[in-house]
C-alpha positions in Angstrom: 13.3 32.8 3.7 15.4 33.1 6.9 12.2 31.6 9.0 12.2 28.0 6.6 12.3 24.9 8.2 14.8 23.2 6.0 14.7 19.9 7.2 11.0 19.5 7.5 11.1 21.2 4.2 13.0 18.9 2.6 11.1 16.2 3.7 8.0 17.7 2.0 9.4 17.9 -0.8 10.9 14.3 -1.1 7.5 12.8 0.1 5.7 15.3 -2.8 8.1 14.3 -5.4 7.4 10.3 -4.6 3.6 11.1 -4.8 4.3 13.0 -8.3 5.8 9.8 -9.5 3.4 7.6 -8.3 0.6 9.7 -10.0 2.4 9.7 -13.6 2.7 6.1 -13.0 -1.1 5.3 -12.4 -1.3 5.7 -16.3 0.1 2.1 -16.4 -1.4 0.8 -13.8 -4.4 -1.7 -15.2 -4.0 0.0 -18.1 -6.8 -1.1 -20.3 -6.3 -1.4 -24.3 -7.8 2.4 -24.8 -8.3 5.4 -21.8 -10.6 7.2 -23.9 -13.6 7.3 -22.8 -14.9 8.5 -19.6 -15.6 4.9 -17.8 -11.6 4.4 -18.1 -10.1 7.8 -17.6 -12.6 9.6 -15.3 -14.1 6.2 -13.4 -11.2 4.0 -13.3 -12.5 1.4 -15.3 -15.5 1.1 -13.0 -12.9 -1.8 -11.4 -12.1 -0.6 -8.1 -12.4 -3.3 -5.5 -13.1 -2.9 -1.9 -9.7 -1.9 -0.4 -8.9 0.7 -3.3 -12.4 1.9 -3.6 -12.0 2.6 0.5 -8.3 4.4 0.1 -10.0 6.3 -2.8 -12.9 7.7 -1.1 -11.1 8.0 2.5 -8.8 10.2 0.1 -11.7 12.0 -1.4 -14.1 12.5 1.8 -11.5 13.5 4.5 -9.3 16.4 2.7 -6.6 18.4 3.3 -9.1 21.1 4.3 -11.1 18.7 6.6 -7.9 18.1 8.3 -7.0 22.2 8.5 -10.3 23.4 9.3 -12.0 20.7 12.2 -8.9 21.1 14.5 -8.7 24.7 13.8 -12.7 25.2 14.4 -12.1 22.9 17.8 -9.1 25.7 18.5 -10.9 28.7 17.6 -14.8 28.4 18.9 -15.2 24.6 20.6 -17.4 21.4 19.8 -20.2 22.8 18.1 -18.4 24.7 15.0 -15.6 21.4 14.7 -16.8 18.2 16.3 -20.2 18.0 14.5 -17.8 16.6 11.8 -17.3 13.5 13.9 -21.3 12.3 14.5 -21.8 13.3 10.8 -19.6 11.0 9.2 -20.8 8.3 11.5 -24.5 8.6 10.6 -23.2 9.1 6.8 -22.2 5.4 6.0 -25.4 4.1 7.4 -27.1 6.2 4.5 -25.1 5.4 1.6 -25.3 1.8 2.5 -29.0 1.8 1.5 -29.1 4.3 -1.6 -25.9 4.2 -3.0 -25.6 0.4 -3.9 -29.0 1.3 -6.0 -26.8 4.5 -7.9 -24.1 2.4 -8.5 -26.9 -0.7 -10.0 -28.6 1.6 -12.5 -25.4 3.9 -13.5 -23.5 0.2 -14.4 -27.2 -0.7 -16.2 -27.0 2.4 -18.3 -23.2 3.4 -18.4 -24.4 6.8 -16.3 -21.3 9.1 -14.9 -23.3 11.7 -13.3 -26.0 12.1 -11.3 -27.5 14.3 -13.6 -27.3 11.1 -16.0 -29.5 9.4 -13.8 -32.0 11.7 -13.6 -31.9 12.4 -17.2 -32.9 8.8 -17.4 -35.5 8.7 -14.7 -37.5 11.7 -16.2 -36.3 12.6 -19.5 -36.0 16.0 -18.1 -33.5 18.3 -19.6 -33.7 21.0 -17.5 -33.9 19.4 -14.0 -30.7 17.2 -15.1 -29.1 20.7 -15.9 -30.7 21.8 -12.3 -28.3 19.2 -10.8 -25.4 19.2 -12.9 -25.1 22.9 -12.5 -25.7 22.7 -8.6 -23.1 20.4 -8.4 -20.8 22.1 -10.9 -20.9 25.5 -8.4 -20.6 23.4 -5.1 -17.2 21.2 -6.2 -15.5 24.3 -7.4 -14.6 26.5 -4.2 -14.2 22.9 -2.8 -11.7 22.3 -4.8 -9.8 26.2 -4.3 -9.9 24.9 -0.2 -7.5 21.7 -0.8 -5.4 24.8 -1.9 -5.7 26.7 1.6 -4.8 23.4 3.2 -1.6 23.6 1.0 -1.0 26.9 1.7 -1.4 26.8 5.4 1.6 24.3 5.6 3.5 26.3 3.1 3.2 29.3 5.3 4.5 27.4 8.6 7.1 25.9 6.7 8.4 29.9 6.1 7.4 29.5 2.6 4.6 32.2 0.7 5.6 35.6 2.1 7.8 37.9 0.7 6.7 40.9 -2.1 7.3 39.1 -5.1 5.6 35.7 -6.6 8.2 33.6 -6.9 8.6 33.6 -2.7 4.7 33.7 -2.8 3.1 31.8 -5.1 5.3 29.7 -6.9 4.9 26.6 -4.8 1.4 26.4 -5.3 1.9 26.7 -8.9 4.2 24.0 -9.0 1.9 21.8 -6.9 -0.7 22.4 -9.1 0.4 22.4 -12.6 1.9 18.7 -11.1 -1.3 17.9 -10.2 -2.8 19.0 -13.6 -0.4 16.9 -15.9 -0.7 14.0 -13.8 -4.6 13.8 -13.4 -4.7 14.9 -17.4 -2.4 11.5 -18.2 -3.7 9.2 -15.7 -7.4 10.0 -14.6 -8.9 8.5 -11.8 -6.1 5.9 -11.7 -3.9 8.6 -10.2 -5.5 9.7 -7.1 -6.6 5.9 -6.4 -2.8 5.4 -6.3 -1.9 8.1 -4.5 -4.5 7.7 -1.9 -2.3 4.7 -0.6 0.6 6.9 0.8 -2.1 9.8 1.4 -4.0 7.7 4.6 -0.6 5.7 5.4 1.1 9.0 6.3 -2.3 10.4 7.7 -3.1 7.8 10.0 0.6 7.5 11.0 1.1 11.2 11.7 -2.3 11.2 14.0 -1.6 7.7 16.2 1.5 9.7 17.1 0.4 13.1 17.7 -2.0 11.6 19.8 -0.5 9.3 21.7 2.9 11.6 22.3 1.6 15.4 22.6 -0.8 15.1 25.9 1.9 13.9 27.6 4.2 17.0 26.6 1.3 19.2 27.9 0.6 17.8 31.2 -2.2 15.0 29.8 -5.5 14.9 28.6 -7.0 16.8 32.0 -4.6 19.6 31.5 -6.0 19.3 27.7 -9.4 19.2 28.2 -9.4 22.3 31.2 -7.4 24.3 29.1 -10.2 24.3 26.2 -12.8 24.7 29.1 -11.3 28.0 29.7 -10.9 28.9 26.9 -14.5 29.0 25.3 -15.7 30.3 28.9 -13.5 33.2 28.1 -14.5 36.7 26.7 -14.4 37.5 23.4 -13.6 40.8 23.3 -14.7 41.6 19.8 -18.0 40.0 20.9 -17.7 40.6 24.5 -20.2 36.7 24.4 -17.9 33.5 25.7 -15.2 32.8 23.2 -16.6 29.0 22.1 -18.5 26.1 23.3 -17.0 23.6 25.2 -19.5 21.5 25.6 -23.0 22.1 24.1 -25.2 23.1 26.4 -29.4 24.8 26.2 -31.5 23.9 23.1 -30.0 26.5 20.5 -26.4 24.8 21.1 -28.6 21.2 20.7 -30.0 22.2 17.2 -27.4 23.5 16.0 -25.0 20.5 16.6 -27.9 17.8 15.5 -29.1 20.1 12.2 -25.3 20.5 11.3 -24.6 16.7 11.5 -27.5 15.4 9.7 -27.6 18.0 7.4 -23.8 17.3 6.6 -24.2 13.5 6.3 -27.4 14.0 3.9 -25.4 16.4 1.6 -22.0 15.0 1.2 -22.6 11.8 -1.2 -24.4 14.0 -2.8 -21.5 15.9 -4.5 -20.3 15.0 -8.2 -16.7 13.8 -6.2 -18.0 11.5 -3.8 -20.9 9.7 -6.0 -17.2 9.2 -9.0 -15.5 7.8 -6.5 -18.6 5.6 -6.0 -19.3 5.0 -9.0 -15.5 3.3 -9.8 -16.2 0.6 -8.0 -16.3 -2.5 -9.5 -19.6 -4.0 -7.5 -22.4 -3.1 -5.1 -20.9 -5.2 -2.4 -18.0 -3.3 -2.6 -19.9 -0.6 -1.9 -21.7 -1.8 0.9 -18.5 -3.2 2.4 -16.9 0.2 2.2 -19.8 1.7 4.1 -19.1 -0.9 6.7 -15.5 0.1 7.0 -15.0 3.7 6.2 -16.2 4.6 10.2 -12.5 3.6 10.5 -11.7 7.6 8.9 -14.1 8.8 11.6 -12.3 7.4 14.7 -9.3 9.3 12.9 -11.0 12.2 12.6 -12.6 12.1 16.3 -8.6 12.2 17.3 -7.7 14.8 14.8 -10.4 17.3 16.4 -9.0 16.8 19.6 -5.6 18.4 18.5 -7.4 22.1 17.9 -7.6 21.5 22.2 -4.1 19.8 22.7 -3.2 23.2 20.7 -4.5 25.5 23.5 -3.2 23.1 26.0 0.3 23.9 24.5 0.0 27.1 24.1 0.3 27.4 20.2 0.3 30.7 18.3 -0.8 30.3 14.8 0.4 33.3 13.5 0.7 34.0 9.8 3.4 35.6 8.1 1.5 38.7 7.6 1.9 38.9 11.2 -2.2 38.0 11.7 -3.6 35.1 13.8 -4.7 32.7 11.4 -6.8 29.6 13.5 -6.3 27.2 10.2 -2.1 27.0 10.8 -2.7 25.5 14.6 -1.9 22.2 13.5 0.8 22.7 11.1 2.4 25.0 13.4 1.4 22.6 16.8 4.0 19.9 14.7 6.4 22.0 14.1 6.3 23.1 17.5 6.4 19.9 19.6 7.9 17.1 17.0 11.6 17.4 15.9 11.8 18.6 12.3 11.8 15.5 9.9 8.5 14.3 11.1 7.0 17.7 11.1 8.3 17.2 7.3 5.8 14.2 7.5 2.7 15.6 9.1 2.9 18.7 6.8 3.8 15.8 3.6 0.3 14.4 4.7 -1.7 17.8 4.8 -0.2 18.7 1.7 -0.7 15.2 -0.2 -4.1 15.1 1.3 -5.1 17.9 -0.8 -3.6 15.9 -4.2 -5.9 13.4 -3.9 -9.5 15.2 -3.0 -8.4 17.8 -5.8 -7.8 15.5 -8.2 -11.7 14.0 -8.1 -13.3 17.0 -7.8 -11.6 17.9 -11.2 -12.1 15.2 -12.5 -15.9 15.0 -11.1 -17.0 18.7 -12.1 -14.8 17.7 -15.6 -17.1 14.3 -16.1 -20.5 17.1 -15.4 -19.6 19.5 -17.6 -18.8 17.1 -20.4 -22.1 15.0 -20.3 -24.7 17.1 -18.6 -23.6 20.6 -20.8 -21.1 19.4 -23.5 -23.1 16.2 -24.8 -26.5 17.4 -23.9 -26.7 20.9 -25.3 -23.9 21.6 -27.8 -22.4 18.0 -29.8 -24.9 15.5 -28.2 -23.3 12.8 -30.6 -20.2 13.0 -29.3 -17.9 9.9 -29.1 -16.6 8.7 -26.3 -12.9 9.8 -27.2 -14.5 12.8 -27.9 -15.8 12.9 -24.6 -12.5 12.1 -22.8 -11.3 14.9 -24.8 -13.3 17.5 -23.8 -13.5 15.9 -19.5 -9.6 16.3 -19.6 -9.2 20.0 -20.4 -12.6 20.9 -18.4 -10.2 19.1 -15.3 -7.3 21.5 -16.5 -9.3 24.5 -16.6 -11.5 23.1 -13.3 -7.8 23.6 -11.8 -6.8 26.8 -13.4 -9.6 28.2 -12.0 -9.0 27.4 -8.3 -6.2 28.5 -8.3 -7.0 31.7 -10.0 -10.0 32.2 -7.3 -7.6 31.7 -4.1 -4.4 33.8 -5.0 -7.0 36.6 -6.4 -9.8 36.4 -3.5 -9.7 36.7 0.2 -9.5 33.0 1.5 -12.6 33.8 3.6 -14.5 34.0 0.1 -12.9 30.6 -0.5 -15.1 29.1 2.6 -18.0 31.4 2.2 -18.5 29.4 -1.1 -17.8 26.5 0.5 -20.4 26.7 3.1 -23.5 27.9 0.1 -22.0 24.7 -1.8 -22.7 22.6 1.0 -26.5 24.5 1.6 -26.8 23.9 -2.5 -26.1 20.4 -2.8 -28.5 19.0 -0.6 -31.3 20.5 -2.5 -30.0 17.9 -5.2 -31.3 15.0 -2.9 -34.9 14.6 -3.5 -34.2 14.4 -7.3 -31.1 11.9 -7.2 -31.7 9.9 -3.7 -35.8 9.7 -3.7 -35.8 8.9 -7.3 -34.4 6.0 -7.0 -37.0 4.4 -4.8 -39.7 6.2 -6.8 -41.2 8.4 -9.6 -44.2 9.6 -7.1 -42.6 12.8 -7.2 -43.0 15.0 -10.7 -40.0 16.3 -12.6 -41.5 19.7 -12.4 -42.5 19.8 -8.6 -38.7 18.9 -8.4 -37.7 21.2 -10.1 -39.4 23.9 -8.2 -38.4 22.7 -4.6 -34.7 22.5 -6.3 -35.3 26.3 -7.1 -37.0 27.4 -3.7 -34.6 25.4 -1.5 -32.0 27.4 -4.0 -33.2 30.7 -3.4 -33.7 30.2 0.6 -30.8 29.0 1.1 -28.5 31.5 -0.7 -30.4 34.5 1.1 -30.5 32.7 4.7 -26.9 32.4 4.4 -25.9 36.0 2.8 -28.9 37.3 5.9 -25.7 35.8 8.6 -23.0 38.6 9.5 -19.9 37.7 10.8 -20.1 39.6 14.5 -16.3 40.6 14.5 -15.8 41.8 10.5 -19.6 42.7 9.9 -19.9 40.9 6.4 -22.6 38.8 5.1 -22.4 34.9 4.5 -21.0 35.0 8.5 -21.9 31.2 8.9 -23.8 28.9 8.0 -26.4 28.9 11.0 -29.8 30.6 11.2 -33.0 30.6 12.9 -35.0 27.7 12.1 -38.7 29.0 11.1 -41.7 27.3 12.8 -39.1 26.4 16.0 -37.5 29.3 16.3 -33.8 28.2 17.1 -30.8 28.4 15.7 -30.1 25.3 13.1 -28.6 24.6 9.9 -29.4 26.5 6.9 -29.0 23.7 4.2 -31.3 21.2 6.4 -34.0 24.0 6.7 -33.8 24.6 2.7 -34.2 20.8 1.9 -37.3 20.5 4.2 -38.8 23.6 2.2 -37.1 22.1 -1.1 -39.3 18.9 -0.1 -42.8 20.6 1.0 -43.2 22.6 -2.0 -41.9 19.2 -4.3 -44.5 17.1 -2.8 -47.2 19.9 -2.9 -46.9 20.9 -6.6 -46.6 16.6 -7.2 -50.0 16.7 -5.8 -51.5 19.2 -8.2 -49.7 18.1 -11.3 -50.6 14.4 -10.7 -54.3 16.0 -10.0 -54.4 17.2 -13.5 -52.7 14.1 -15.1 -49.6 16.3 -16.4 -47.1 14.3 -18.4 -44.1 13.0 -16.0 -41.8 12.2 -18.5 -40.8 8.6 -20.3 -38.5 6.6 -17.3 -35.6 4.4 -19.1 -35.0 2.2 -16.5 -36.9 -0.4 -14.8 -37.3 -2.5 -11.8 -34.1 -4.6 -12.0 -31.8 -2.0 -13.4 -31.5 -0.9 -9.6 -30.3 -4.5 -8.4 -27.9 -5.2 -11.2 -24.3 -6.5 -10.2 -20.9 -6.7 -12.2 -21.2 -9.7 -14.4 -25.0 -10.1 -14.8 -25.6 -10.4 -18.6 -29.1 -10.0 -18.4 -28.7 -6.1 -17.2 -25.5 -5.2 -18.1 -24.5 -2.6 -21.6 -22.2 -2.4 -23.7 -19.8 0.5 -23.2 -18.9 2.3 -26.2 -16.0 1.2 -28.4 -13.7 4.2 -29.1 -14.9 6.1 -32.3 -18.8 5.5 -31.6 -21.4 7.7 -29.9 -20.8 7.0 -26.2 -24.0 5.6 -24.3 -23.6 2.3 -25.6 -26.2 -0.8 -26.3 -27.7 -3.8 -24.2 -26.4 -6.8 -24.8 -29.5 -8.8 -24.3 
């Protein structure tokens, strides 16, 4: 304990303890006469207008790890392993500005939560809609367990989680967390919408300054920039190949940068977090207007990266307190390096927050899965809606409990091993959510089968990667593209397979005229707006079976 920043320290905890408040709060905040059902407590009402719905998913999209791991990856190994992050949420809003307005039509037509409710609607399928909740299930949990490595990489350079015993270790992060729990169990979505406000203020305060004021306290953006030059020209000597890449250079380098950012944009709207906090808003347009706005986060995140070189330019040592070089601490130890103490309190108060909020709708996401797609579907499927909330708000507790269990038990590198299969597993949930809502050419059982394939190939592509320096499998998440012959993204290479063997068992099974299932929507139910009588249901009273009734 001799090693804590006290200062900084203290102004963590203030800033933690305002953000605590704010969250138990949110339970009054457009209150509405009941919160139990899952529209109120794990979509917020479906009310969310532009400027919250933005905060919200600029919360949920850019987390606490995002802002560890990019600078950190920029640090450790160059452009191609942390500033394919920038391009791919550029091209990302683009994309959801022309499917997801269509999600949110048909979810608001039919009171869907889940993906998996959509496709359970499209093809009265049971068992692809379990395909996807499932998938999704797996991919938000290690997610989830990372927003705790972003925790605990401030906690460490704030002198906090060594020592023997778990009270010096661990106790923070159990504090943080059961905090977190009781908060999001109260309040629902309504809590990190409201915490999202101070989240980005302090993030896009701390960044402005570290950019603007660190280059100049390491001899400016040349000495910057040729410092990371060298470096990833430098032998590794555990590899004895160039450290990094500085810039990418040769067609291997070109795949893999492209592959990763499309890839990446494809895959992350499609996670049960991202499509909730879509889902809360209270119109299309407010969708649309959010993909217009949120490239705001990416200029943010384009000057984040950067810091992982301003790092080597100032010489930083991310050390842990294990005595190991741990890349993820460069930024929290770069602030408290080169800023005086209370606003190193800040910048670590944003890394830390930063993980509230993304944690707190993935829980609640994986919560709202579990409850409809396995809970309603398979064992009480005439559950109420209170009944539903019920069951979503201890599936978020034990969502939590499990994180937690899964990064204090298990190497951290595990942690992001899963992390990078979720990301290879959840694009192969795009040709059933995102093609389906243009079209029904494709059968529930040729989807089901690329889902599986695109599974299985990715999984082993990834666990076929070993990590040069420790030797283990699930090394990375790059491998050689088949056909081309280069190095590219696993999850992109699945989805193209996932789509090829779709489309070719579509053609056989619409050859012989097999049964595609009954579709409940129609035509208009992808158009339909807040306020349209003619499209919009019912959503359940408290006390009746949830699913509600047209009112036309």
């Amino acid at each position: 304990m001799s090693d804590v920043n006290g200062v900084a320290l203290t102004v963590l905890i203030l800033l933690f303890a305002l953000v605590t408040v704010m969250g138990f709060y949110a339970s009054r905040w457009r209150r509405p006469a009941s919160m139990e059902s899952l529209d109120e407590w794990g979509l917020g009402g479906r009310k969310f207008g532009t400027w919250v719905t933005w905060f919200l998913l600029g919360g949920d999209l850019y987390t606490a790890y995002t802002f560890v791991a990019v600078p950190a990856a920029m640090f450790a190994t160059g452009a191609v392993a942390g500033f394919f992050a920038v391009p791919y949420t550029i091209i990302l809003y683009p994309i959801i500005f022309v499917f997801m307005a269509r999600l949110w039509s048909v979810s608001h037509r039919h009171g869907y939560v889940t993906p998996a409710d959509f496709v359970r609607g499209r093809y009265s399928s049971r068992g692809l809609s379990l395909a996807i909740a499932i998938t999704g299930f797996l991919a938000t949990m290690p997610y989830i367990a990372l927003q705790l490595v972003g925790i605990q990489a401030v906690l460490e350079v704030a002198g906090l989680g060594g020592g023997s015993n778990w009270v010096a270790k661990d106790a923070p992060l159990f504090i943080a967390f059961a905090l977190l729990a009781a908060y999001t169990y109260s309040s629902g979505l309504r809590a990190p919408a409201v915490i999202a406000f101070v989240k980005d203020t302090l993030i896009y305060l701390v960044i402005i300054v570290a950019i603007v004021y660190l280059p100049g306290k390491v001899g400016g953006w040349d000495a910057v920039f040729g410092s990371a030059a060298d470096k990833m020209a430098s032998e590794n000597p555990a590899t004895g190949a160039p450290t990094g890449v500085f810039i990418p250079t040769g067609m291997d380098n070109h795949w893999a940068y492209a592959t990763l950012a499309l890839g990446s944009a494809l895959a992350l709207f499609m996670y049960p977090h991202s499509i909730t906090a879509t889902l809360s808003s209270q119109s299309r347009n407010t969708i649309r207007r959010n993909a217009s706005i949120l490239p705001a986060y990416s200029f943010i995140l384009g000057l984040l990266a950067l810091l992982g070189w301003v790092a080597i330019a100032a010489g930083t040592q991310p050390v842990g307190l294990d005595g190991e070089p741990n890349a993820q601490l460069v930024i929290p130890q770069l602030f408290e390096d080169m800023f005086p103490s209370w606003f190193a309190g800040v910048a670590w108060a944003a890394i830390a927050i930063g993980a509230l909020v993304p944690a707190a709708i993935m829980s609640i996401a994986a919560a709202n899965t579990f409850t409809r797609n396995i809970y309603k579907e398979f064992i009480k499927p005439h559950a109420t809606a209170k009944q539903e909330a019920q069951v979503s708000k201890l599936a978020s507790l034990v969502v939590k409990i499990f994180a937690l269990v899964f990064v204090l038990s298990l190497d951290k590198q595990n942690a992001i091993n899963f992390q990078l299969l979720g990301g290879i597993w959840i694009l192969q949930t795009l040709p059933a959510i995102v093609f389906s809502l243009y079209t029904k050419w494709f059968h529930r059982w040729g989807l089901l089968v690329g889902w599986a394939v695109g599974m299985v190939y990715g999984t082993m592509s990834a666990y076929d990667v070993i990590n040069p320096i420790t030797g283990k499998h699930f090394g990375g998440s790059l491998a050689e593209i088949p056909v081309i012959g280069t190095l590219g993204y696993i999850a992109l290479t699945a989805f193209v397979i996932n789509v090829v063997v779709a489309a070719v068992i579509t053609l056989a099974l619409r050859a012989g005229k097999v049964d595609n299932g009954v579709d409940e929507t129609i035509a208009g139910d992808y158009f339909a707006d807040a306020g349209d009588p003619r499209v919009m249901k019912r959503l359940p009273e408290v006390g009746e079976p949830a699913g509600g009734s047209p009112t036309t």
